[in-house]
C-alpha positions in Angstrom: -102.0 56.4 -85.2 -101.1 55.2 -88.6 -103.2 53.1 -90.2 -101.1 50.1 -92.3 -103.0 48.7 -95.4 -103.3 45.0 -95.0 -101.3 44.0 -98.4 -98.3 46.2 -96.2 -98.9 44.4 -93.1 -98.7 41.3 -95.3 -95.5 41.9 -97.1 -93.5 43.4 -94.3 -94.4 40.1 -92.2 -93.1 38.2 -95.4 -89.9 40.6 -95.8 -89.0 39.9 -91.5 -86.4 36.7 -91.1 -88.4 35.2 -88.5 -91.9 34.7 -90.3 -91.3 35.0 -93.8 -94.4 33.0 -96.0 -95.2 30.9 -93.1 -96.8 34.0 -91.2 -97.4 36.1 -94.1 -100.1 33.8 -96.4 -102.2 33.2 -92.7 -102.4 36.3 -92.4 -103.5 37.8 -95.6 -105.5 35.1 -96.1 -107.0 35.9 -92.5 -107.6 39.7 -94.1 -109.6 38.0 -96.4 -107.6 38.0 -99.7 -108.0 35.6 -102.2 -105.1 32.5 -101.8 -103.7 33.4 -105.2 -103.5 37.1 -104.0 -102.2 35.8 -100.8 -99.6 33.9 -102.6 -98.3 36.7 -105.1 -98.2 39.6 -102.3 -96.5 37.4 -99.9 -93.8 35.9 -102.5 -93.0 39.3 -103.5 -92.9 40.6 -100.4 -90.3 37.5 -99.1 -88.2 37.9 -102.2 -87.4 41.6 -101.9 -84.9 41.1 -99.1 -83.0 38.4 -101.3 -81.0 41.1 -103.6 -79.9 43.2 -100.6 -79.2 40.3 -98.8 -76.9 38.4 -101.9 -75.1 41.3 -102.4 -74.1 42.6 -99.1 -73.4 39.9 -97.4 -69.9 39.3 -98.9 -68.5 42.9 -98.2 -69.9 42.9 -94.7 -68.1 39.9 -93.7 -64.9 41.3 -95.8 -64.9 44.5 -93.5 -65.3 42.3 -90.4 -62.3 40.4 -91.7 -60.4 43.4 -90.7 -60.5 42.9 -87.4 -58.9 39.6 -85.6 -62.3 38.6 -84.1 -64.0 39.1 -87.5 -61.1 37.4 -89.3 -60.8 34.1 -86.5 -64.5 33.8 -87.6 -65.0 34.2 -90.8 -62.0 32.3 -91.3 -63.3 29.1 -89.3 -66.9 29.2 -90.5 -65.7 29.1 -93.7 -63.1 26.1 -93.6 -65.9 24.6 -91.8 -68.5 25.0 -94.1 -66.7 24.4 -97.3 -64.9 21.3 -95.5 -68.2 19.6 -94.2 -70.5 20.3 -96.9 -69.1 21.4 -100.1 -66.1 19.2 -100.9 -67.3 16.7 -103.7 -70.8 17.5 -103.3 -70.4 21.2 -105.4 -72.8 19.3 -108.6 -75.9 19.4 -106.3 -75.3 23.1 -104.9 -78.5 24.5 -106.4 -81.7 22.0 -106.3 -80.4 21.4 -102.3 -80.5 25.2 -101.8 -83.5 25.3 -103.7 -85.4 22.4 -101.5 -83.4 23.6 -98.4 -85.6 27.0 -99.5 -89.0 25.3 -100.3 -89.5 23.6 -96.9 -91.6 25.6 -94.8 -90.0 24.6 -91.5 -88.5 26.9 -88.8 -85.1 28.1 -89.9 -85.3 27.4 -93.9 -86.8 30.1 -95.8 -84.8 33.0 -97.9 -82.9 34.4 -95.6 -81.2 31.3 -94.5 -81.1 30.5 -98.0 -78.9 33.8 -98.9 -76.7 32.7 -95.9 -76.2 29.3 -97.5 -75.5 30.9 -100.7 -72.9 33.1 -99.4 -71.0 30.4 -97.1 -71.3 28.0 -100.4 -69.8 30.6 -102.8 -72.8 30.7 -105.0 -72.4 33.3 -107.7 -75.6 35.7 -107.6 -77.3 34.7 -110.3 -77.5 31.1 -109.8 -78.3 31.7 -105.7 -80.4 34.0 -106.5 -82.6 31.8 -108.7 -82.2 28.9 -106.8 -83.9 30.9 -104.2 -87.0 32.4 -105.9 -88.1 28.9 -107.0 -87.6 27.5 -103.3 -89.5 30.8 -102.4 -92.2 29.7 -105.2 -92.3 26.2 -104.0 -92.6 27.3 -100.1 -95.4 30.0 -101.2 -97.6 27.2 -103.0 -97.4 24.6 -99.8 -97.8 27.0 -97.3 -100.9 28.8 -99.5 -102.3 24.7 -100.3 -102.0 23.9 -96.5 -103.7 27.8 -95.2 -106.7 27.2 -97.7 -106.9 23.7 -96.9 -107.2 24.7 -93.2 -109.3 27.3 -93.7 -111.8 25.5 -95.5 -111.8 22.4 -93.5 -112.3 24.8 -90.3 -115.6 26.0 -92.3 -116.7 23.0 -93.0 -116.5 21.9 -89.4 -118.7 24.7 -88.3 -121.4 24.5 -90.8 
């Protein structure tokens, strides 16, 4: 059997869609790393997906586009989006994808962040920082709330 080093366990956790920092910081600081070690391995680890995920995204749905199923869909979520949330609101595009980003609630995070991005036309550059500081943001309120817990959980025993 292979044997994972925790810091891998930690950052693959943060890398998956589903968990991202919210299951990544409990857990490394449940291997007993530091919180600011927590932190940095875990934001790392969440961020790596965001460059492969900006740039891909775009020509995947452009090769789905090919085919009427792809294109009806595309096509719709995209009128959709731009139609319910973008018209007159483009000014505010990055400190609500940012904040959108930094809540640590099911179904915000980085990946849904690089989906906004795409279906709101962000350029890279701008999504991806946008991004990374939500990620930043996220990683210092999940890390705050983990220690907090932890420590109030060891003061209750003593």
């Amino acid at each position: 059997m292979i044997d994972i080093p925790g810091w891998a366990m930690v950052m693959l956790l943060a890398m998956s869609p589903i968990s991202e920092l919210r299951g990544a910081i409990p857990l490394a600081i449940a291997y007993g790393y530091p919180p600011l070690e927590a932190y940095a391995i875990s934001v790392l680890g969440n961020l790596v997906p965001v460059v492969p995920l900006l740039l891909f995204l775009g020509p995947v749905s452009s090769f789905l586009m090919r085919y009427p199923p792809g294109y009806r869909f595309f096509t719709w979520l995209f009128s959709r989006t731009r139609r319910k949330y973008i018209d007159g609101r483009e000014g505010i595009g990055f400190v609500a994808l940012m904040l959108f980003v930094a809540i640590p609630l099911p179904m915000t995070g980085a990946w849904t962040g690089c989906v906004l991005a795409f279906l709101l036309g962000f350029r890279f550059l701008p999504a991806f920082l946008s991004i990374a500081l939500g990620v930043l943001i996220a990683g210092v309120v999940v890390t705050a709330a983990v220690s907090g817990a932890f420590a109030l959980g060891h003061t209750i025993l003593i």
